[in-house]
Gaussian input, Z-matrix of N, CA and C with variables (Angstrom, degrees):
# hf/3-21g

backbone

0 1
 N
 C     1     B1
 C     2     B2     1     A1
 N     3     B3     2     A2     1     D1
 C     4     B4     3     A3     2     D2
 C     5     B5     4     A4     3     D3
 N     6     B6     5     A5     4     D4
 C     7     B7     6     A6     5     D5
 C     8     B8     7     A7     6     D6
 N     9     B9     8     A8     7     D7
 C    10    B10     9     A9     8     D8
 C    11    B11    10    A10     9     D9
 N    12    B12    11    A11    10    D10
 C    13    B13    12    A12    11    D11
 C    14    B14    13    A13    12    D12
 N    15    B15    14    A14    13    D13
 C    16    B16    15    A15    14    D14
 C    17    B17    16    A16    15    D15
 N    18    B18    17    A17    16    D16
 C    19    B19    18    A18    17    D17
 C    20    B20    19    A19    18    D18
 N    21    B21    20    A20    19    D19
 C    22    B22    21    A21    20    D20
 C    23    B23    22    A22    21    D21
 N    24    B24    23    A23    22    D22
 C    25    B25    24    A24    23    D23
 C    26    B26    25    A25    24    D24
 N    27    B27    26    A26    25    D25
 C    28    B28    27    A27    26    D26
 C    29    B29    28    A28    27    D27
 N    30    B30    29    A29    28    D28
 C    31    B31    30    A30    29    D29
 C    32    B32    31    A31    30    D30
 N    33    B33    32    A32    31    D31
 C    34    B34    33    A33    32    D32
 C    35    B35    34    A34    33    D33
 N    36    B36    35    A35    34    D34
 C    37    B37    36    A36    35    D35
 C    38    B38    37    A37    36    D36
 N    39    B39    38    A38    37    D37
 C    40    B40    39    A39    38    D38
 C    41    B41    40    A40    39    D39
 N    42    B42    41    A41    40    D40
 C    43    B43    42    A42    41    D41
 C    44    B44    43    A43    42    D42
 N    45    B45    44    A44    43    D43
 C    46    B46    45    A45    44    D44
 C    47    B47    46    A46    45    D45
 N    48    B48    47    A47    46    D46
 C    49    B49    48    A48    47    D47
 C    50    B50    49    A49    48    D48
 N    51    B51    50    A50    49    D49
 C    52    B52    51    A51    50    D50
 C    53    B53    52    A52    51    D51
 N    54    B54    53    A53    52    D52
 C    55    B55    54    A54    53    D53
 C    56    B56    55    A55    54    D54
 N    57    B57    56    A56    55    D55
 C    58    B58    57    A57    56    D56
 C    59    B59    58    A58    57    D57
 N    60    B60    59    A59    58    D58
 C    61    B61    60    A60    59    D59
 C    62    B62    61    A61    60    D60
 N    63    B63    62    A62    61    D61
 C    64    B64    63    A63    62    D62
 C    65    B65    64    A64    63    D63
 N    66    B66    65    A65    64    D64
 C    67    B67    66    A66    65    D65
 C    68    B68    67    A67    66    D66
 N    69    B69    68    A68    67    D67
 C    70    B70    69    A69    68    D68
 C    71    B71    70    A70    69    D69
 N    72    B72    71    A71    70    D70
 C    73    B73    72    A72    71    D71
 C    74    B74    73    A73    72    D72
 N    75    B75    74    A74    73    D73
 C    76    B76    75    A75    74    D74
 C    77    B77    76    A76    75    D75
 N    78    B78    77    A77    76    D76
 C    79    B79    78    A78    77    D77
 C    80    B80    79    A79    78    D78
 N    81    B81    80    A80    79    D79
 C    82    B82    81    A81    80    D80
 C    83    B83    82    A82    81    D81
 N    84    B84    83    A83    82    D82
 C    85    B85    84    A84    83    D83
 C    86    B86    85    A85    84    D84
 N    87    B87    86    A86    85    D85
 C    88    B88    87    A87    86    D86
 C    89    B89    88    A88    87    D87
 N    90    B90    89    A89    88    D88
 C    91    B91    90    A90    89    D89
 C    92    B92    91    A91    90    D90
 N    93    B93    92    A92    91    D91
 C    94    B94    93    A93    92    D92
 C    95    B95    94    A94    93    D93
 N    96    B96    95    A95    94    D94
 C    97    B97    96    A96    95    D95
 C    98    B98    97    A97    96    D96
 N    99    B99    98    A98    97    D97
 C   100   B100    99    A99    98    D98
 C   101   B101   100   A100    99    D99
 N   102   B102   101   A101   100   D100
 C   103   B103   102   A102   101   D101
 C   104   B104   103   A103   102   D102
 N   105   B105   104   A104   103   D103
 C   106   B106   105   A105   104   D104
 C   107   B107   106   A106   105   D105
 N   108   B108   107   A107   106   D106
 C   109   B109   108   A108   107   D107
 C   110   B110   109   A109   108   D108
 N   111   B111   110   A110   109   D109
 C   112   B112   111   A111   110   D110
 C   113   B113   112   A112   111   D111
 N   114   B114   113   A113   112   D112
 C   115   B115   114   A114   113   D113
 C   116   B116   115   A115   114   D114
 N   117   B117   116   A116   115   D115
 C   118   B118   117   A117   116   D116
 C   119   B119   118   A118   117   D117
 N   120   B120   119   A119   118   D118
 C   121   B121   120   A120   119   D119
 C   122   B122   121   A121   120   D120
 N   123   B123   122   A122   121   D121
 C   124   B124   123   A123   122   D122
 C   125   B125   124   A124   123   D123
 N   126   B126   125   A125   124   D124
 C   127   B127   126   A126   125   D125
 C   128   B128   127   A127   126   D126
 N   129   B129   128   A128   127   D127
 C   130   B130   129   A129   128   D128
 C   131   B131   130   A130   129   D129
 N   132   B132   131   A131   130   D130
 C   133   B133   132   A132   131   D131
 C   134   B134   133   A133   132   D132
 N   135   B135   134   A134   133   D133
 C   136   B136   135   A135   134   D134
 C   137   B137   136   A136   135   D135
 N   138   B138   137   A137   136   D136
 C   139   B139   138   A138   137   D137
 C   140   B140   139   A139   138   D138
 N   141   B141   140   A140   139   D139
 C   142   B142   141   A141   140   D140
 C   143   B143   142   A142   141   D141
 N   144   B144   143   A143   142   D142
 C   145   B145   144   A144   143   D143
 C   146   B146   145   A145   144   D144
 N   147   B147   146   A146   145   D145
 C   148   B148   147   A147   146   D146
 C   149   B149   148   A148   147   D147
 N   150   B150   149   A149   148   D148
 C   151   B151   150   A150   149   D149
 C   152   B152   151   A151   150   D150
 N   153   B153   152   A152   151   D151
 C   154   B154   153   A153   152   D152
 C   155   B155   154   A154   153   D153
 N   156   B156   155   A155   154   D154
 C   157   B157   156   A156   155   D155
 C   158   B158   157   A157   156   D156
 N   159   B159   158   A158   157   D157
 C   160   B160   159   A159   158   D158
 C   161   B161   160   A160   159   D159
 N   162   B162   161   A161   160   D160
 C   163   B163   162   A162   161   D161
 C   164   B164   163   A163   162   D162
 N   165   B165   164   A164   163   D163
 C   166   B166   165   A165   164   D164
 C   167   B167   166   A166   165   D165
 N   168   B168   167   A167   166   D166
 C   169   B169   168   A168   167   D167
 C   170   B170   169   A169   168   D168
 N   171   B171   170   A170   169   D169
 C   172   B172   171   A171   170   D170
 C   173   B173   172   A172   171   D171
 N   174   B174   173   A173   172   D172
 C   175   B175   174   A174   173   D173
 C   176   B176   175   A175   174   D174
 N   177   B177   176   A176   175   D175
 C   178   B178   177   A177   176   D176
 C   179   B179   178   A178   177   D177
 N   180   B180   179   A179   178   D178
 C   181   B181   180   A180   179   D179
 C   182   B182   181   A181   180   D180
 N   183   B183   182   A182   181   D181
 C   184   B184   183   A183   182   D182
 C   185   B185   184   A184   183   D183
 N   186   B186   185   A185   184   D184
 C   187   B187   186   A186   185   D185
 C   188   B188   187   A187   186   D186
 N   189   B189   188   A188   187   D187
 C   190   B190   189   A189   188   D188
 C   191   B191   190   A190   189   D189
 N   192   B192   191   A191   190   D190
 C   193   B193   192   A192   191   D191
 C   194   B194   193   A193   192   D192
 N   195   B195   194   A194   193   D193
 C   196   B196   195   A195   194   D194
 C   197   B197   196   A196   195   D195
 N   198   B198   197   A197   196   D196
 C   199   B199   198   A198   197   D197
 C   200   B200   199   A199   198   D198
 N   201   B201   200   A200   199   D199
 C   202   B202   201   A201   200   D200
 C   203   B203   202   A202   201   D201
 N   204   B204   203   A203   202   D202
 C   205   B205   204   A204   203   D203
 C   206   B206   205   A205   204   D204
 N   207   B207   206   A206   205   D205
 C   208   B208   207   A207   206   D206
 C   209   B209   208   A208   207   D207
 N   210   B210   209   A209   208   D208
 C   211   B211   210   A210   209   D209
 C   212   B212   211   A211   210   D210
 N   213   B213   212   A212   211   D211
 C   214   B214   213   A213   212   D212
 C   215   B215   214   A214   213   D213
 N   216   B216   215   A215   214   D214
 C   217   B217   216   A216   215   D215
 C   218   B218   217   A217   216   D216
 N   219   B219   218   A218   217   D217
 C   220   B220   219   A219   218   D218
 C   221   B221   220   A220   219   D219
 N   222   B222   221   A221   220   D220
 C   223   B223   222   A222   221   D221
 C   224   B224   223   A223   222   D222
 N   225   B225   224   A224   223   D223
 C   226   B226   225   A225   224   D224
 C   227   B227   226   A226   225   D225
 N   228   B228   227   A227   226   D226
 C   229   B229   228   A228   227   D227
 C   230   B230   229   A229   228   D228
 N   231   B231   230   A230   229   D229
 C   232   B232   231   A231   230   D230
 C   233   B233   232   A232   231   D231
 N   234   B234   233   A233   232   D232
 C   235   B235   234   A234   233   D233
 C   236   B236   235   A235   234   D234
 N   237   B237   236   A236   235   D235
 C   238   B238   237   A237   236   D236
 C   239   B239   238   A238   237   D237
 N   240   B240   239   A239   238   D238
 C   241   B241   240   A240   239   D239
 C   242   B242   241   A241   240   D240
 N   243   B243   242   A242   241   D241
 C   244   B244   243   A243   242   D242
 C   245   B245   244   A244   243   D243
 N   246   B246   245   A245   244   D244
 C   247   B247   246   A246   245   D245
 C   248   B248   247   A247   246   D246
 N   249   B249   248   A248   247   D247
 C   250   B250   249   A249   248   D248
 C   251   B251   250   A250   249   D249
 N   252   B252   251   A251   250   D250
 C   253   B253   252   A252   251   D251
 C   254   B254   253   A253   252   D252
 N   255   B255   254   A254   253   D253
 C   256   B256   255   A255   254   D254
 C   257   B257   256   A256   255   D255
 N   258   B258   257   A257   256   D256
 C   259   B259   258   A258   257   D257
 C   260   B260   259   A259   258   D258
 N   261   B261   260   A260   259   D259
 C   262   B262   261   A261   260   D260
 C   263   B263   262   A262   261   D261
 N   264   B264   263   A263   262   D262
 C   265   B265   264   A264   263   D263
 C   266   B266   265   A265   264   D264
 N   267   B267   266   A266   265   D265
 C   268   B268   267   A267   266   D266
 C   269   B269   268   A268   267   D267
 N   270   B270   269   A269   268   D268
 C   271   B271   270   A270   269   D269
 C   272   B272   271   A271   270   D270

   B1=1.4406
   B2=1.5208
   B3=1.3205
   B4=1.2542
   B5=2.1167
   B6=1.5805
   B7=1.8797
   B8=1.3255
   B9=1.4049
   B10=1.6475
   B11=0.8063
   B12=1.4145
   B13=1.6217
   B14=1.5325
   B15=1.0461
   B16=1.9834
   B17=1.7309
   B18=1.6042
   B19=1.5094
   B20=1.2707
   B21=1.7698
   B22=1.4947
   B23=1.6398
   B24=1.4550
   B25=1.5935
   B26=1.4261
   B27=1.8663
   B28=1.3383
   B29=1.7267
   B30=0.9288
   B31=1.5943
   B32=1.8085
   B33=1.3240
   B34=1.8409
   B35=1.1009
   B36=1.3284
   B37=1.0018
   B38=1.2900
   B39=0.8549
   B40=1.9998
   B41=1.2447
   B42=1.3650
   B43=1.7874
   B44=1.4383
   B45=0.8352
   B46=1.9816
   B47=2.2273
   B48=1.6092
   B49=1.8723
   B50=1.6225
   B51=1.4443
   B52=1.4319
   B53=1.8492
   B54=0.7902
   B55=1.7271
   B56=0.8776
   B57=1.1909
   B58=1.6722
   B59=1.3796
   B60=1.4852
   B61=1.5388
   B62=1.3401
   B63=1.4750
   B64=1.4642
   B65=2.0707
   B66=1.6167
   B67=1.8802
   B68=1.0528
   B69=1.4614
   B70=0.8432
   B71=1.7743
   B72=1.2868
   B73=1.4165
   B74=1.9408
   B75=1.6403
   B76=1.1729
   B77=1.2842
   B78=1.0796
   B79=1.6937
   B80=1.3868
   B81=1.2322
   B82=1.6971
   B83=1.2570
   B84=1.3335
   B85=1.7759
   B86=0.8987
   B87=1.5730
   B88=1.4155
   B89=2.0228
   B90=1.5138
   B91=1.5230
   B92=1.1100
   B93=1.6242
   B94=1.7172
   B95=1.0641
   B96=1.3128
   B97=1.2542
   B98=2.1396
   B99=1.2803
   B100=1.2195
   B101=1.7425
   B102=1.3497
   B103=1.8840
   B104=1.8722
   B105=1.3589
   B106=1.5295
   B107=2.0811
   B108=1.5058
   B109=1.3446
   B110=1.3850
   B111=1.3244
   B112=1.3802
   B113=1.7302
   B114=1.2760
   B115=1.4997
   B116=1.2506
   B117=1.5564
   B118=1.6227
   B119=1.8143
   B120=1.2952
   B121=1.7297
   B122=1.6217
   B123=1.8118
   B124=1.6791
   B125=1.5573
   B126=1.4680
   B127=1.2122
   B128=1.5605
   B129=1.5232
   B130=1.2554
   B131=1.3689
   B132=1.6762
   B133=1.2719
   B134=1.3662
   B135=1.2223
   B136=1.4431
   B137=1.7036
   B138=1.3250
   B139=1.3471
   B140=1.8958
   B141=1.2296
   B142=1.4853
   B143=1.8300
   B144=1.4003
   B145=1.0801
   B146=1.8421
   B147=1.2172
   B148=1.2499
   B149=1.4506
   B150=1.0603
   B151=1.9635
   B152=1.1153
   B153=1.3518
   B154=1.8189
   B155=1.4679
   B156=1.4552
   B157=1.5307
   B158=1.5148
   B159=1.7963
   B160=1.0024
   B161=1.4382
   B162=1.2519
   B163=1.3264
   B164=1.4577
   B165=1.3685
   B166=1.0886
   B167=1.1358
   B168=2.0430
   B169=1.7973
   B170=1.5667
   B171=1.5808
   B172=1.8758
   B173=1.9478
   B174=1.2326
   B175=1.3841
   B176=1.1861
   B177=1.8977
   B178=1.4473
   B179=1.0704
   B180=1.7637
   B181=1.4087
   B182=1.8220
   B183=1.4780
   B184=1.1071
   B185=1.6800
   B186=1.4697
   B187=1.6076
   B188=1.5969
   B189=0.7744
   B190=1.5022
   B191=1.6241
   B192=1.4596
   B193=1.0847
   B194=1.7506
   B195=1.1218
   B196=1.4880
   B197=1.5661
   B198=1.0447
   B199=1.2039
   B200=1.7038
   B201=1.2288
   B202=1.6717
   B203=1.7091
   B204=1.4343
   B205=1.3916
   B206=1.3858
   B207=1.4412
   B208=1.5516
   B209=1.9300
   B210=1.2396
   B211=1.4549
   B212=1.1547
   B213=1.7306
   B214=1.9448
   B215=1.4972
   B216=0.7765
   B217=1.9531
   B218=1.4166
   B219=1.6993
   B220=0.9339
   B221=2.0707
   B222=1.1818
   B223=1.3041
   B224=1.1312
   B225=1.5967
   B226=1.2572
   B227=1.6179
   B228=1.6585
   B229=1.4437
   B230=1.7915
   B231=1.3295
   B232=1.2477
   B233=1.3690
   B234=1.3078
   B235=1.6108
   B236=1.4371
   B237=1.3623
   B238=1.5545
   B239=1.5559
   B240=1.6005
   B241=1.5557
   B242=1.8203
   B243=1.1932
   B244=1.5632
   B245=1.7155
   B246=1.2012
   B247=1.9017
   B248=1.5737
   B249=1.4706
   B250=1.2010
   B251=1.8679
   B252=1.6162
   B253=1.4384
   B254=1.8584
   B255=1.5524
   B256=1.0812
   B257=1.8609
   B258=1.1962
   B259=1.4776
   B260=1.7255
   B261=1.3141
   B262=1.5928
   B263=2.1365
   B264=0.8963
   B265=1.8851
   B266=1.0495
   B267=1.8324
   B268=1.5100
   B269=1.7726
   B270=1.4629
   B271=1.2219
   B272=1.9701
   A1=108.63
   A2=116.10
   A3=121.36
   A4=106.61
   A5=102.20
   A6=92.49
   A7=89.07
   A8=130.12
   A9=115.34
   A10=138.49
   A11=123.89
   A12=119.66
   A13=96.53
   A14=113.61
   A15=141.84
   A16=77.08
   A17=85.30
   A18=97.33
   A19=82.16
   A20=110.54
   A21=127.09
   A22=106.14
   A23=111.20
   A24=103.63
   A25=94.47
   A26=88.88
   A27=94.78
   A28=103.84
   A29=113.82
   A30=110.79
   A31=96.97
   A32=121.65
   A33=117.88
   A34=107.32
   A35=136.65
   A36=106.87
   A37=124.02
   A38=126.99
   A39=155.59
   A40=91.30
   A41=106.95
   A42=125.75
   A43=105.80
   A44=117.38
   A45=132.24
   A46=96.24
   A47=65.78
   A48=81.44
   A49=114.14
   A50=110.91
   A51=111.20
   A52=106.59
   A53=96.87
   A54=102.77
   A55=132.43
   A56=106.79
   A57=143.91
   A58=108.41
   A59=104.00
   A60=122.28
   A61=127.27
   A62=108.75
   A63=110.51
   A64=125.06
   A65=89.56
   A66=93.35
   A67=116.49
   A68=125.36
   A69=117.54
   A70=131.69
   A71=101.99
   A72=131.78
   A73=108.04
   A74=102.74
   A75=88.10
   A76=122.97
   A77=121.48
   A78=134.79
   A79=124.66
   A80=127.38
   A81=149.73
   A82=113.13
   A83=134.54
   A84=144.15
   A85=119.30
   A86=133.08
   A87=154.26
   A88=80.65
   A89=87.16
   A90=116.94
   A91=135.90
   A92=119.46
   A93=128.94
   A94=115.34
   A95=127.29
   A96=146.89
   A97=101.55
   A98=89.14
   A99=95.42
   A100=113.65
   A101=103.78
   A102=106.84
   A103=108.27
   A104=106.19
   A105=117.55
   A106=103.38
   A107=93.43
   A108=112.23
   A109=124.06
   A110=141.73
   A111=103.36
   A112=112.00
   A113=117.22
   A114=121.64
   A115=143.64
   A116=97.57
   A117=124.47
   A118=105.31
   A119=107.01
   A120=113.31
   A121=114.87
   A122=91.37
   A123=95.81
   A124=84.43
   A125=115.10
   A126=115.46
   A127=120.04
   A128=119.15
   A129=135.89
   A130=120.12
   A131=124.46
   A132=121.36
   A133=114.43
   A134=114.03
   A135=113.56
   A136=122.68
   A137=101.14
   A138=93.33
   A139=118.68
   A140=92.86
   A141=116.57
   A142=109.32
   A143=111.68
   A144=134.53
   A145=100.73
   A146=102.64
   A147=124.89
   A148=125.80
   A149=147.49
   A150=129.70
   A151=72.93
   A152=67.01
   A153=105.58
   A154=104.17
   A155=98.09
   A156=118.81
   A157=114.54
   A158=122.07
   A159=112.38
   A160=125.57
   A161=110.53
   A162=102.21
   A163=133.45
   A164=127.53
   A165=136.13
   A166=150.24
   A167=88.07
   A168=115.38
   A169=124.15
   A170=95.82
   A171=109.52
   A172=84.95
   A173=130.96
   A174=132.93
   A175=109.16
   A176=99.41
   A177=108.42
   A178=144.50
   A179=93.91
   A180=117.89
   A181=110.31
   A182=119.76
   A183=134.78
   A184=81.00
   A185=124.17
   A186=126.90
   A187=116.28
   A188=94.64
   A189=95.43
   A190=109.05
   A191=131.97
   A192=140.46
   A193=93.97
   A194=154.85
   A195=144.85
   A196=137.97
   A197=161.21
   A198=133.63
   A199=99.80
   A200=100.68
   A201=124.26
   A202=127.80
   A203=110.32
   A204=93.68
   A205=87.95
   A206=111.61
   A207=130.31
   A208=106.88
   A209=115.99
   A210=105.05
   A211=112.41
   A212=121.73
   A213=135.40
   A214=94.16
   A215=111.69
   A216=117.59
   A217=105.54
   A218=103.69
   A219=156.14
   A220=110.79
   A221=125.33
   A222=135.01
   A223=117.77
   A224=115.75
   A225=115.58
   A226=124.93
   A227=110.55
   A228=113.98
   A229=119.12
   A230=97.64
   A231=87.04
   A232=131.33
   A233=91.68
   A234=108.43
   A235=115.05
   A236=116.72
   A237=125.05
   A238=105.87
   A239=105.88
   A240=107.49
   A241=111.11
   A242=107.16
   A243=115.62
   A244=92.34
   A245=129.59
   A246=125.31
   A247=98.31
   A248=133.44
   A249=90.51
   A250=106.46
   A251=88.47
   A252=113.73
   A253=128.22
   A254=106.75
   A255=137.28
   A256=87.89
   A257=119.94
   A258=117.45
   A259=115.06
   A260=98.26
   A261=107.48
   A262=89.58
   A263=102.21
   A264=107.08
   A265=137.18
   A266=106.92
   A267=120.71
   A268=99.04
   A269=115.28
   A270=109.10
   A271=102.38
   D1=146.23
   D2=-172.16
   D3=-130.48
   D4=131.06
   D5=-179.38
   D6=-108.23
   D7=152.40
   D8=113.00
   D9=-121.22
   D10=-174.24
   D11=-156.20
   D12=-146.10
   D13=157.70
   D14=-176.51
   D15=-113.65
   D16=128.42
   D17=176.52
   D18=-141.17
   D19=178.84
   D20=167.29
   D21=-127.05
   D22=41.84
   D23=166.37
   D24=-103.23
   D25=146.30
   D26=-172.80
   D27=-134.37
   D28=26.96
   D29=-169.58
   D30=-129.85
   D31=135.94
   D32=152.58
   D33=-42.26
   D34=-54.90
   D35=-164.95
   D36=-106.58
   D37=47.59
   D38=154.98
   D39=-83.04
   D40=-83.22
   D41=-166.29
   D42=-38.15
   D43=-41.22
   D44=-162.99
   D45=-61.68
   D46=-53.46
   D47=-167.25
   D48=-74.76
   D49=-25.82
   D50=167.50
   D51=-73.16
   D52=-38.11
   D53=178.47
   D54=-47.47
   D55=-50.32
   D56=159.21
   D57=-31.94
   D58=-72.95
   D59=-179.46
   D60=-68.30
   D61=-29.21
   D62=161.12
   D63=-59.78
   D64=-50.20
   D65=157.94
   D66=-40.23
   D67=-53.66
   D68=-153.16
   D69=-93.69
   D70=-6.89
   D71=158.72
   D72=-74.70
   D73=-63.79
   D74=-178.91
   D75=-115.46
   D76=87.19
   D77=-178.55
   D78=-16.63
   D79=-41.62
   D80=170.03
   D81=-81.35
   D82=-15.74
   D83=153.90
   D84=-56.89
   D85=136.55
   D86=163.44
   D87=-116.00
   D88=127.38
   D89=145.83
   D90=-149.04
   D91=133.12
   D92=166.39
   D93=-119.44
   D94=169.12
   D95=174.24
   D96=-107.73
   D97=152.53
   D98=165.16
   D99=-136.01
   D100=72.70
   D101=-165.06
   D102=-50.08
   D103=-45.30
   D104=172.79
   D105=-13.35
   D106=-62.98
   D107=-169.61
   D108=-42.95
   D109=131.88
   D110=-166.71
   D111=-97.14
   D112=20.49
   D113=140.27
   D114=-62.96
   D115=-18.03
   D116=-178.90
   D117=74.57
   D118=21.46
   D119=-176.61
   D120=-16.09
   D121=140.64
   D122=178.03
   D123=-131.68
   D124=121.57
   D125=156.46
   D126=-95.76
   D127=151.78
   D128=-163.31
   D129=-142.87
   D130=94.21
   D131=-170.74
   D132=-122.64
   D133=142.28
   D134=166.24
   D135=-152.45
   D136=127.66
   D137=-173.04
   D138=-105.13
   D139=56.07
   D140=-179.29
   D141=-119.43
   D142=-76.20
   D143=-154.07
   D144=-123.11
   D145=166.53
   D146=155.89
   D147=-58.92
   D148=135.71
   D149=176.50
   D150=-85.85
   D151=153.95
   D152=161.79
   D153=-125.15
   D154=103.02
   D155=-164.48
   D156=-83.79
   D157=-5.80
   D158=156.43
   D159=-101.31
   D160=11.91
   D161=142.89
   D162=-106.97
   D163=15.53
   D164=146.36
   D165=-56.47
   D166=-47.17
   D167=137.38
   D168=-33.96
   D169=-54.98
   D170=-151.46
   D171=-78.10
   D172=-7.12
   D173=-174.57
   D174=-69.28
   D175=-59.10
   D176=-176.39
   D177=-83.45
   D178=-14.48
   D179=170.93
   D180=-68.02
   D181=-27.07
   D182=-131.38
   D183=-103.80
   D184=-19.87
   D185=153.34
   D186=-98.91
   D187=22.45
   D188=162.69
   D189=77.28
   D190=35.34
   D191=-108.48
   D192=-157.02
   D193=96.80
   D194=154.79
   D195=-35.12
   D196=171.51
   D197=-173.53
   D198=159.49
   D199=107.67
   D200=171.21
   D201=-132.46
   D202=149.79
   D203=-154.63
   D204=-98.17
   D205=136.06
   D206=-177.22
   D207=-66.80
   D208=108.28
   D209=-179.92
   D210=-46.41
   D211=171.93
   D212=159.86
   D213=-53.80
   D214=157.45
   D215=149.87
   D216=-148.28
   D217=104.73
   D218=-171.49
   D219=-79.30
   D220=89.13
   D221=169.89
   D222=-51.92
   D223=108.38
   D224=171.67
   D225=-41.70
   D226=140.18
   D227=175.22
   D228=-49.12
   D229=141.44
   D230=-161.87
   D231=123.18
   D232=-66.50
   D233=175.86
   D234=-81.07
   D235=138.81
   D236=171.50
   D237=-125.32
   D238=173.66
   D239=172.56
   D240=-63.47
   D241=-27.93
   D242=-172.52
   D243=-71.27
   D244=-50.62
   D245=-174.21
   D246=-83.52
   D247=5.00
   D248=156.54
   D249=-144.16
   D250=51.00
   D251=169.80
   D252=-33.78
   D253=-44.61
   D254=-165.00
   D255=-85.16
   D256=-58.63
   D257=-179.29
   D258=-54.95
   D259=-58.10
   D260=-153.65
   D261=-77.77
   D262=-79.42
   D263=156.71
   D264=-84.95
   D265=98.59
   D266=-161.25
   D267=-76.13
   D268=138.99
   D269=-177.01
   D270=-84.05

């Protein structure tokens, strides 16, 4: 299973140190950030268990840190990457 989250860390070395602390709470977690993003993305995987995404929150919040889980976004029927070629890859 995979979460993510819209965070507002914006520094490596925030991310480094939340990272850190997330391992280390949950042993079976892989987490990154993707700051590039302009959500400031925290990805959260584990192929054990379910997250438990409010404590992932209560992690980041717990540095002073924001943290919401980014909904699916789900492509209307119909639509493929090929019909919306022109959108997703501007020629």
């Amino acid at each position: 299973m995979i979460e993510v989250f819209r965070t507002n860390v914006d520094s490596p070395d925030q991310a480094a140190t939340l990272i850190g602390h997330i391992h280390s709470i949950f042993n079976d977690y892989k987490a990154n950030f993707d700051l590039e993003d302009c959500d400031k993305i925290l990805r959260v995987k584990s192929n054990n268990d379910e997250i438990k995404t409010y404590l992932i929150i209560d992690v980041l919040n717990s540095y002073g840190f924001r943290a919401e889980i980014l909904p699916d976004e789900i492509m209307p029927p119909g639509n493929s990457e090929k019909n919306l070629k022109g959108i997703l890859f501007p020629a």
